[in-house]
C-alpha positions as CSV (number, residue, x, y, z in Angstrom):
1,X,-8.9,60.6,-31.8
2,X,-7.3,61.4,-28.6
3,X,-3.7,59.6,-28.3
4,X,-2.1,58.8,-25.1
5,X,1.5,60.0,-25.1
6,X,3.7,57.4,-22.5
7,X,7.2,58.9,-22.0
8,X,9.6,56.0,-20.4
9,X,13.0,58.6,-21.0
10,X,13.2,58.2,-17.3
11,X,13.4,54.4,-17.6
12,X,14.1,53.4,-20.8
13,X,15.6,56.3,-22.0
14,X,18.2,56.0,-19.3
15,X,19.6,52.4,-20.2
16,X,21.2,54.2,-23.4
17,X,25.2,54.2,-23.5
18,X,26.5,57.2,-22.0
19,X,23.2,58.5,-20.1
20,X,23.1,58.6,-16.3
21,X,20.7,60.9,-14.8
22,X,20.6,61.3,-10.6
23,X,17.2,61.6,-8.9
24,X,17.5,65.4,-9.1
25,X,18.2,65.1,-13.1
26,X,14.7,62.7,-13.0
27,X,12.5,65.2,-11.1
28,X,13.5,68.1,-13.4
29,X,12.7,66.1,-16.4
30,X,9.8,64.6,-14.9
31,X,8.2,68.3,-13.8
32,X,8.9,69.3,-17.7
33,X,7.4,66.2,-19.7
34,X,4.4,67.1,-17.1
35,X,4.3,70.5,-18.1
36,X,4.4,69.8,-21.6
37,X,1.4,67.5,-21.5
38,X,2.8,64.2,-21.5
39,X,-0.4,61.6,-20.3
40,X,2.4,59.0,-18.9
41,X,5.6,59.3,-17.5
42,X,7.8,56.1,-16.5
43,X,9.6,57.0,-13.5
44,X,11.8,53.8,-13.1
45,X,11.8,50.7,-11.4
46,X,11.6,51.3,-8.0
47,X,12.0,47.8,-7.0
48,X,15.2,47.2,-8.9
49,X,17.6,50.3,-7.7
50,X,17.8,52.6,-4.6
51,X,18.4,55.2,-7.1
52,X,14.8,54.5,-8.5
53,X,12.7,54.1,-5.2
54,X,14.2,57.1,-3.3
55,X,13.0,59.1,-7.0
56,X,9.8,57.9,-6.2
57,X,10.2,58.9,-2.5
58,X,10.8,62.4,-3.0
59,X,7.7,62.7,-5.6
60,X,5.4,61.3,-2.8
61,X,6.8,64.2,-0.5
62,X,5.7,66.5,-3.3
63,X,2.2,65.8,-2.9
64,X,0.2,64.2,-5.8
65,X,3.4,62.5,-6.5
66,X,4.5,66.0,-7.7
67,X,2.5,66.1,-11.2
68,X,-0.6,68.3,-12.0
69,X,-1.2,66.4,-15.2
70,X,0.7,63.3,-16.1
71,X,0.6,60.0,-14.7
72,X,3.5,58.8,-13.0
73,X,4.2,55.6,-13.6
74,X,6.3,52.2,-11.9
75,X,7.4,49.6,-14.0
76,X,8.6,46.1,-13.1
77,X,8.2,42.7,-14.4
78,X,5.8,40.2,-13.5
79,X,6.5,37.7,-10.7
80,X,9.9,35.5,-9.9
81,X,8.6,32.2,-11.5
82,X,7.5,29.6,-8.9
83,X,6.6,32.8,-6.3
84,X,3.8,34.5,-5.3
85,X,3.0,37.7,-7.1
86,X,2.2,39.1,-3.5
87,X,5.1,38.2,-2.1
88,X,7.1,39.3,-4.8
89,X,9.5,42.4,-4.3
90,X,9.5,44.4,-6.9
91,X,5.6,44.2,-7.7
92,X,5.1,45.5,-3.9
93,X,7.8,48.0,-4.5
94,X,5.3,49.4,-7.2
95,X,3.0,49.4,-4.2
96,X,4.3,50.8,-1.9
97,X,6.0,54.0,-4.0
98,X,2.1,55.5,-4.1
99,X,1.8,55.6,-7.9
100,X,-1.8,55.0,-9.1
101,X,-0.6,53.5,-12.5
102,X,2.0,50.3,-12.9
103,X,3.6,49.5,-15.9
104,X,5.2,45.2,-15.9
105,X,6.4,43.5,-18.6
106,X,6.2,39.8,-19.1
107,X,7.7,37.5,-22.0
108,X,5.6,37.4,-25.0
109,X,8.0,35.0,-27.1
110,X,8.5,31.6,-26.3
111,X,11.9,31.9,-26.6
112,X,12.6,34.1,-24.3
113,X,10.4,32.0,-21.8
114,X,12.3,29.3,-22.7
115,X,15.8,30.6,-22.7
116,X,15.4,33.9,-20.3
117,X,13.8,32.4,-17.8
118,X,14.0,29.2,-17.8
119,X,10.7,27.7,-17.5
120,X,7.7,26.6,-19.3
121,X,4.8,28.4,-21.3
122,X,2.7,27.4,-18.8
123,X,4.3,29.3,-16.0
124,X,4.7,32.1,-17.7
125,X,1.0,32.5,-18.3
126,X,0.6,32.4,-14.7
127,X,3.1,34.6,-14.1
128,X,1.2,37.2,-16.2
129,X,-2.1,36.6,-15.1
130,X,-1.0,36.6,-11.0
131,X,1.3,39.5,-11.6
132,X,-2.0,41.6,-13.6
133,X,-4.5,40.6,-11.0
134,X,-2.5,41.6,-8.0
135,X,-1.8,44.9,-8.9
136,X,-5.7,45.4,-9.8
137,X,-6.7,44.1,-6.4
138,X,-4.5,47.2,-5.1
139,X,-6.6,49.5,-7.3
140,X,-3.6,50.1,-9.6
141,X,-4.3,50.8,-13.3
142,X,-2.1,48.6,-15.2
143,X,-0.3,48.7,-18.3
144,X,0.8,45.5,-19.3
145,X,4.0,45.4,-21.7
146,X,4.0,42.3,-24.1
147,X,7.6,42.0,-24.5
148,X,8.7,40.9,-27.6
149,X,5.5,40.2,-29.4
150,X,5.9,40.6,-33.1
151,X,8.9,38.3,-32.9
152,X,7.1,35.9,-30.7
153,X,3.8,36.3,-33.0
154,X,6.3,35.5,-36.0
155,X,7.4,32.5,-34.5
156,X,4.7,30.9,-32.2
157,X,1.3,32.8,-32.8
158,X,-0.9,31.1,-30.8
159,X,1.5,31.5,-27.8
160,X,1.9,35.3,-27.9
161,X,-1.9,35.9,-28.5
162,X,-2.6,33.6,-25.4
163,X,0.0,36.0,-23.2
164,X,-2.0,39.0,-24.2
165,X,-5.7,37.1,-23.3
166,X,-3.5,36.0,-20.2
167,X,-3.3,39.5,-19.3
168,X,-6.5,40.7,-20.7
169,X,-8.2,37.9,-18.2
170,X,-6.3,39.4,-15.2
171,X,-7.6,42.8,-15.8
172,X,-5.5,44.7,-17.2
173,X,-6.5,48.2,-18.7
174,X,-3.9,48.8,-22.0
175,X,-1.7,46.1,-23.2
176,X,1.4,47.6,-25.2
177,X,2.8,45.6,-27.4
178,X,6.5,45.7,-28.0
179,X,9.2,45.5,-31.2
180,X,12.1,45.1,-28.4
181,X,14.1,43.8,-31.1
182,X,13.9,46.6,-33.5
183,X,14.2,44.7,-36.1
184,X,10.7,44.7,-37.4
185,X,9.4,47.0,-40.5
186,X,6.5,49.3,-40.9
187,X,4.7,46.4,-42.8
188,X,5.2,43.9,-40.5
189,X,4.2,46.2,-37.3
190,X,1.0,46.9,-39.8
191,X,-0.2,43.7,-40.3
192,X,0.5,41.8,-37.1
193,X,-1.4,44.9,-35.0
194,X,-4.2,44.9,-37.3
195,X,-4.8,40.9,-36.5
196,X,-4.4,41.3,-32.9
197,X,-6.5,44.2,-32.1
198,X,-9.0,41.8,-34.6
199,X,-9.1,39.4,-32.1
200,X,-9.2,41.7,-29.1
201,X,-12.0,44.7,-30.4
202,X,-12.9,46.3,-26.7
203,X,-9.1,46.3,-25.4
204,X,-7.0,49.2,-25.6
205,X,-3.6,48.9,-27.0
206,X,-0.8,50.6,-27.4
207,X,2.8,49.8,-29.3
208,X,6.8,50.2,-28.2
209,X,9.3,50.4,-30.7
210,X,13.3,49.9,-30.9
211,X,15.3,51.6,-33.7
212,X,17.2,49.1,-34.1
213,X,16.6,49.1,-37.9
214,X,15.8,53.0,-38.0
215,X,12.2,52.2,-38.3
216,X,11.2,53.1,-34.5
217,X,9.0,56.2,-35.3
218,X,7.8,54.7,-38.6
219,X,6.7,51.7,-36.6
220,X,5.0,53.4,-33.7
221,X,3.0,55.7,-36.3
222,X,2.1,52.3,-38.4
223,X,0.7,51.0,-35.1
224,X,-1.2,54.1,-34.6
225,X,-3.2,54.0,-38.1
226,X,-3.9,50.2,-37.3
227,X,-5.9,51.2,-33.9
228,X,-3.4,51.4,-31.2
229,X,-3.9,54.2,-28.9
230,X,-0.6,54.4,-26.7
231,X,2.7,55.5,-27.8
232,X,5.7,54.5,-26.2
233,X,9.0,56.4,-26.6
234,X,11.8,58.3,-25.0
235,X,12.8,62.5,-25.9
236,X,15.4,62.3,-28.7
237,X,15.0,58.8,-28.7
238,X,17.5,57.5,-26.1
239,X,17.5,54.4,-25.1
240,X,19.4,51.0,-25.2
241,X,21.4,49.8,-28.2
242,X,20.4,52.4,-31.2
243,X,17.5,53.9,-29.1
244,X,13.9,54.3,-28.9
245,X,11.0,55.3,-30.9
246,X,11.5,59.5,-31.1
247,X,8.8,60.8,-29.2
248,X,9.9,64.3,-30.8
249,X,9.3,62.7,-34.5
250,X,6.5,61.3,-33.5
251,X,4.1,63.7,-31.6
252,X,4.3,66.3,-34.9
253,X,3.7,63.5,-37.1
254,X,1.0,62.3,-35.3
255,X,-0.7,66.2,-34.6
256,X,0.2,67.9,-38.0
257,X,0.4,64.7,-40.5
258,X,-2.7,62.7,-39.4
259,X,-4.4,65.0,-37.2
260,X,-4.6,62.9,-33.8
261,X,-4.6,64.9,-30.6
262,X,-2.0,63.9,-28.8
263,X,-0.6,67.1,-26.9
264,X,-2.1,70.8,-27.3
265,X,-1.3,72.7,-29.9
266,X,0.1,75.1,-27.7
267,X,2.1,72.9,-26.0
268,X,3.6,71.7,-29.2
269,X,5.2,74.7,-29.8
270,X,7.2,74.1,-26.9
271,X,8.9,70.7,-28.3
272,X,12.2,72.3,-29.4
273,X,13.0,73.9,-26.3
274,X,11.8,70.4,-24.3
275,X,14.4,68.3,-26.5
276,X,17.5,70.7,-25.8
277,X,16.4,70.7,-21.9
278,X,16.4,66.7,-22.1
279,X,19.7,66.7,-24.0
280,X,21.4,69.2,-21.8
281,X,20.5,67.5,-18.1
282,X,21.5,64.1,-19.7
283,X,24.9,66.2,-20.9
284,X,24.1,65.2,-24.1
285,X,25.7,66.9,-27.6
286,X,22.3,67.8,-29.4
287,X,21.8,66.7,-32.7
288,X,21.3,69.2,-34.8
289,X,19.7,67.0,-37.8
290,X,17.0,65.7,-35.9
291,X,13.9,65.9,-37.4
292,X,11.4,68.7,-36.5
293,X,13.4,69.7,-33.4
294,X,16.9,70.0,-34.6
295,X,19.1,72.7,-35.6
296,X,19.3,72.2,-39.3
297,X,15.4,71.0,-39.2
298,X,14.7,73.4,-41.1
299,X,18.0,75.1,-42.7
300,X,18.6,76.1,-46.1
301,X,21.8,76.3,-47.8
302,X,21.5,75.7,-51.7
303,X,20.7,79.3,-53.2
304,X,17.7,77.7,-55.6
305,X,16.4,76.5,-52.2
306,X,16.6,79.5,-50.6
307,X,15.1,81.3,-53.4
308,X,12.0,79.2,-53.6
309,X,11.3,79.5,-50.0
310,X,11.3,83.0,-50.3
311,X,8.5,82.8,-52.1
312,X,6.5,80.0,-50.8
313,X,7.7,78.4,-47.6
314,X,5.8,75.5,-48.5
315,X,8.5,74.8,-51.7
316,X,11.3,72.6,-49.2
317,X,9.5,73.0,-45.8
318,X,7.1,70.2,-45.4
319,X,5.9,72.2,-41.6
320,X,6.0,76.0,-40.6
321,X,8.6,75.6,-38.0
322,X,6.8,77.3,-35.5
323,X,4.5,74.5,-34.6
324,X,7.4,72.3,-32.7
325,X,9.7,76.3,-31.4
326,X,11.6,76.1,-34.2
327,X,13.1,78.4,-36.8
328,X,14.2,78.2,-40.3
329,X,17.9,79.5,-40.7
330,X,19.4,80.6,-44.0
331,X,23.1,79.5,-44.1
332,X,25.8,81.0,-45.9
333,X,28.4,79.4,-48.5
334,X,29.8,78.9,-51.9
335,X,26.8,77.7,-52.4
336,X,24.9,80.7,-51.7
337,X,23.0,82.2,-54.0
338,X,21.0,86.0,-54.0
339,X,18.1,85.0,-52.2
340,X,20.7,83.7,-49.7
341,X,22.3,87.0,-48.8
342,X,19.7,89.7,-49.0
343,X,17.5,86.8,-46.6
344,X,20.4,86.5,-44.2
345,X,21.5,90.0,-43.9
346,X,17.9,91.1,-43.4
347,X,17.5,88.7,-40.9
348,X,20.2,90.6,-38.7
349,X,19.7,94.5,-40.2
350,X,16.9,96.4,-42.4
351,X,18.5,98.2,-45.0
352,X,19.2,95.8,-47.8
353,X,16.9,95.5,-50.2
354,X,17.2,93.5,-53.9
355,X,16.2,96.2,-56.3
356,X,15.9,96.5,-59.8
357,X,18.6,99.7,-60.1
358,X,21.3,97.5,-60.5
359,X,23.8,99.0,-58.2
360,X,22.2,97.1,-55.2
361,X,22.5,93.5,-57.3
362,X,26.2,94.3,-58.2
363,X,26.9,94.6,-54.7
364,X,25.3,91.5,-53.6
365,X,26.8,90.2,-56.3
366,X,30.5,91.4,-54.8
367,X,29.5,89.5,-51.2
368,X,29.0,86.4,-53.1
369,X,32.1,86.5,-54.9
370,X,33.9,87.3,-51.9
371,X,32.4,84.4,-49.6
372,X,33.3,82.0,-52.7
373,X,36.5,83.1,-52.9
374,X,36.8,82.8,-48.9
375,X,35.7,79.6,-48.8
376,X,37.7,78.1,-51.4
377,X,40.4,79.3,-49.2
378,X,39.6,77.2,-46.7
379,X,36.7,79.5,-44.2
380,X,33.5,78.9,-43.6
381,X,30.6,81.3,-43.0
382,X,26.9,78.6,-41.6
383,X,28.0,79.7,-38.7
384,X,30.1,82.4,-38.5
385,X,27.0,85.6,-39.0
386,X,29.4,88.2,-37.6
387,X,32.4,87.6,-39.8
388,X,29.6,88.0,-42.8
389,X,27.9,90.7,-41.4
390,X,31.0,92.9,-41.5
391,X,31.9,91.6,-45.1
392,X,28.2,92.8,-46.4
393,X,28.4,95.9,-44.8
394,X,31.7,96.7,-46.3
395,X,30.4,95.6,-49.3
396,X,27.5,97.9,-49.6
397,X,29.6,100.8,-48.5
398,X,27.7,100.9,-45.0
399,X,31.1,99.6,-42.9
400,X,32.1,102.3,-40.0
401,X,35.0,101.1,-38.4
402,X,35.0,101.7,-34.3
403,X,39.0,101.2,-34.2
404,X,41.9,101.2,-36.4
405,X,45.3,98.8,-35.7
406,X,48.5,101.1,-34.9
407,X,50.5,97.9,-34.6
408,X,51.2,94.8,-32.4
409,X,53.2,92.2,-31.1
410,X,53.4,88.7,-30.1
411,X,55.7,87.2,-27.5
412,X,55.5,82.7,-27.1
413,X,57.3,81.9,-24.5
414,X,58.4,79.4,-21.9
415,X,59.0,79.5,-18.7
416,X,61.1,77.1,-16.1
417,X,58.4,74.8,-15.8
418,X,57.8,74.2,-19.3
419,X,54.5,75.6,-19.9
420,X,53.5,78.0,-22.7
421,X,53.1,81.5,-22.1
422,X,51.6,84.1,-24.8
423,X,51.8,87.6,-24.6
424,X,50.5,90.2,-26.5
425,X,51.0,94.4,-27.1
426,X,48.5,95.9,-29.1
427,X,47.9,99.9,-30.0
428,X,44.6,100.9,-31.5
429,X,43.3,104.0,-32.8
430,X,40.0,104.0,-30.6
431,X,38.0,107.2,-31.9
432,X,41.3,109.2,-32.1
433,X,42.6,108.4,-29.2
434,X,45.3,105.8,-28.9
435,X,45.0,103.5,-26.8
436,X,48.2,100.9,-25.7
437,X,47.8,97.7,-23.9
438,X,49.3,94.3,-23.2
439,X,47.9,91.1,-22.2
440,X,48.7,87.0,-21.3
441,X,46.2,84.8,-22.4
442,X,46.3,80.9,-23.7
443,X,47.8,81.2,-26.5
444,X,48.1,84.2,-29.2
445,X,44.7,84.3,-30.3
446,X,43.5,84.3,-26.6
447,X,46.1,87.3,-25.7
448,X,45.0,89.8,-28.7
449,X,41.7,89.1,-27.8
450,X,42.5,89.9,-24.3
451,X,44.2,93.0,-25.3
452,X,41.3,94.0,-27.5
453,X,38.7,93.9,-24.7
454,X,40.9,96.1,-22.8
455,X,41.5,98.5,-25.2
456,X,37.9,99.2,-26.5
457,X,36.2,98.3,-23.4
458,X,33.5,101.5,-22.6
């Protein structure tokens, strides 16, 4: 079954704390999700921002709105209450930007109608059904966001299902209904989805979840197995509050776990590098536990671990990495183990090799003893590969030193302004030749590595 992937990072995604992304930021994401194989991308609200409507502008200038394969997308609400939905701004703002496909929300919990708006069930229904109709009579497809459902279909059932026939009466092509809350669990999105799509057999829905209780991409898949066939979500999950459903969790879950089509294998392969692109635009720190996509995804520290994966991936991966651009790294530590060391130094030499002849496990033996004892006093080795490469190769006797230290010298200092000034003097042995040099830099560390650069630059 073919599921349709709707990607609101551009809208949704950019309410989260901390994430402000200028129209060139948009485009560049935009033109990416496209080129992924997103079906859906929510390009903002053009009527609520000039931000949003000159995005919109420059797409048009584009041509095709600037996208060979998704649909881009404007998103409002319905109608002002006691207006008229064509008179209304922001639904002729969705209009007027050229999209083909419109994405309004409209309250789906009486409560909200109640309190948010400030007027009566009755209105609302109106509001829905004017809003849907309107945009159809401009040849729009529209997607019509049920705000708030389960809550509202917890507490007033009748009402919620009536906004969703509401909407289905004005014409509306895929009603999504949304856990804006995030407080719901996979049970509840289970069995309130199956009783609405029940009731509503030849409509086409889709589901948008919050994380609110960490349950975002546990949610949208629940929705899925119970017949919708949007998904909603953000890259990385950004969003308001604690985010939205991970659409980097749940496209592999979806493809590899319960084989839906939702992008092309192909294309898949291509999630990693898509989640650092989204995280470095939006100026993000990536998140190197993320599932799937992260940099620890699929990283191995305990020796046991590592030794079992060594001989069947399958043992503490539960996907080849390659299917989202991922890799499996082997870390070192204390808790490093053979299978540790003769995997990590392969991975950055050929040579080593865990024979029976005892002399090579003595020395791998020696380099694990040596990173114990060096981490015990207080260094660390995941991510220093260098500093362990060297310590291997002296340990299997394969260490040729380029340079020897002569001597040096360190000078802190400061000066009449009172700022810090470090200078080094450093004399190597460079292949017999001495070689002499001195160098500022910030700090000590910074001016014998300055000094070094000089002295054994080619």
């Amino acid at each position: 079954m073919k599921i349709l992937v709707f990607d609101t990072t551009l809208r949704d995604g950019s309410q989260g704390a901390g994430i402000a992304f200028t129209v060139e930021d948009k485009i560049k994401i935009a033109k990416a999700l496209d080129s992924f194989g997103i079906s859906y991308i929510e390009g903002g609200w053009p009527g609520s921002n000039p931000k949003d409507e000159l995005f919109f502008s420059q797409m048009k200038k584009l041509g095709s709105l600037g996208l060979k394969n998704a649909k881009l997308t404007a998103f409002s609400s319905t109608r002002r209450k006691g207006s008229k939905a064509s008179e209304d701004e922001s639904l002729r703002a969705i209009v007027k930007s050229g999209v083909k496909t419109a994405c309004i929300f409209g309250k789906s919990w009486d409560l909200h109608v109640k309190y948010a708006l400030k007027t009566t069930n009755e209105e609302n229904l109106k509001m829905i059904f004017e809003s849907v109709a309107f945009l159809k009579s401009k040849k729009l497809e529209v997607i019509f966001d049920a705000e708030h459902y389960f809550d509202g279909y917890r507490n007033n059932k009748e009402y919620a299902l009536e906004t969703v026939r509401t909407a289905v009466d004005g014409g509306v092509d895929t009603i999504c209904l949304c856990e804006t809350n995030g407080g719901m669990l996979p049970s509840d999105i289970q069995s309130i989805v199956r009783k609405t799509i029940s009731l509503f057999p030849k409509v086409r829905f889709g589901i948008h979840a919050h994380n609110d209780s960490g349950c975002a991409v546990a949610n949208s898949i629940a929705a899925v197995e119970e017949g919708c066939i949007m998904v909603q979500g953000t890259i990385n999950g950004i969003g308001e509050r604690c985010g939205n459903a991970n659409l980097c969790s749940i496209i592999p879950a979806l493809e590899f776990k319960r084989n839906y089509e939702c992008i092309s294998k192909k294309n898949v392969k291509k999630l990693s590098e898509l989640s650092r692109y989204v995280d470095e635009i939006a100026n993000l720190v990536t998140d190197d536990s993320r599932p799937y996509v992260g940099n620890n995804a699929f990283a191995h520290k305990a020796g046991m671990h590592v030794s079992a994966i060594e001989r069947n991936p399958e043992t503490y991966e539960h996907i080849n990495p390659a299917l989202v651009g991922n890799e499996r790294r082997i870390l070192i530590s204390d808790l490093s183990g053979k299978s540790n060391i003769v995997s990590k130094f392969n991975e950055m030499e050929r040579g080593i090799k865990d024979t029976d002849d005892g002399n090579a496990s003595e020395k791998i033996k020696k380099v694990i003893d040596i990173v114990k004892e060096k981490e015990n006093n207080g260094y660390q080795y995941e991510n220093a590969d260098a500093s362990f490469f060297l310590i291997t190769k002296k340990a299997l006797g394969s260490f040729k030193p380029f340079f020897s230290l002569v001597c040096y010298r360190l000078i802190v200092e400061k000066d009449s302004d009172g700022n810090i000034v470090s200078e080094a003097a450093v004399k190597l042995d460079v292949r017999g030749k001495e070689e002499h040099t001195v160098a500022e830099g910030n700090g000590p560390v910074d001016a014998l590595s300055n000094c070094l650069a000089v002295c054994y630059s080619p």
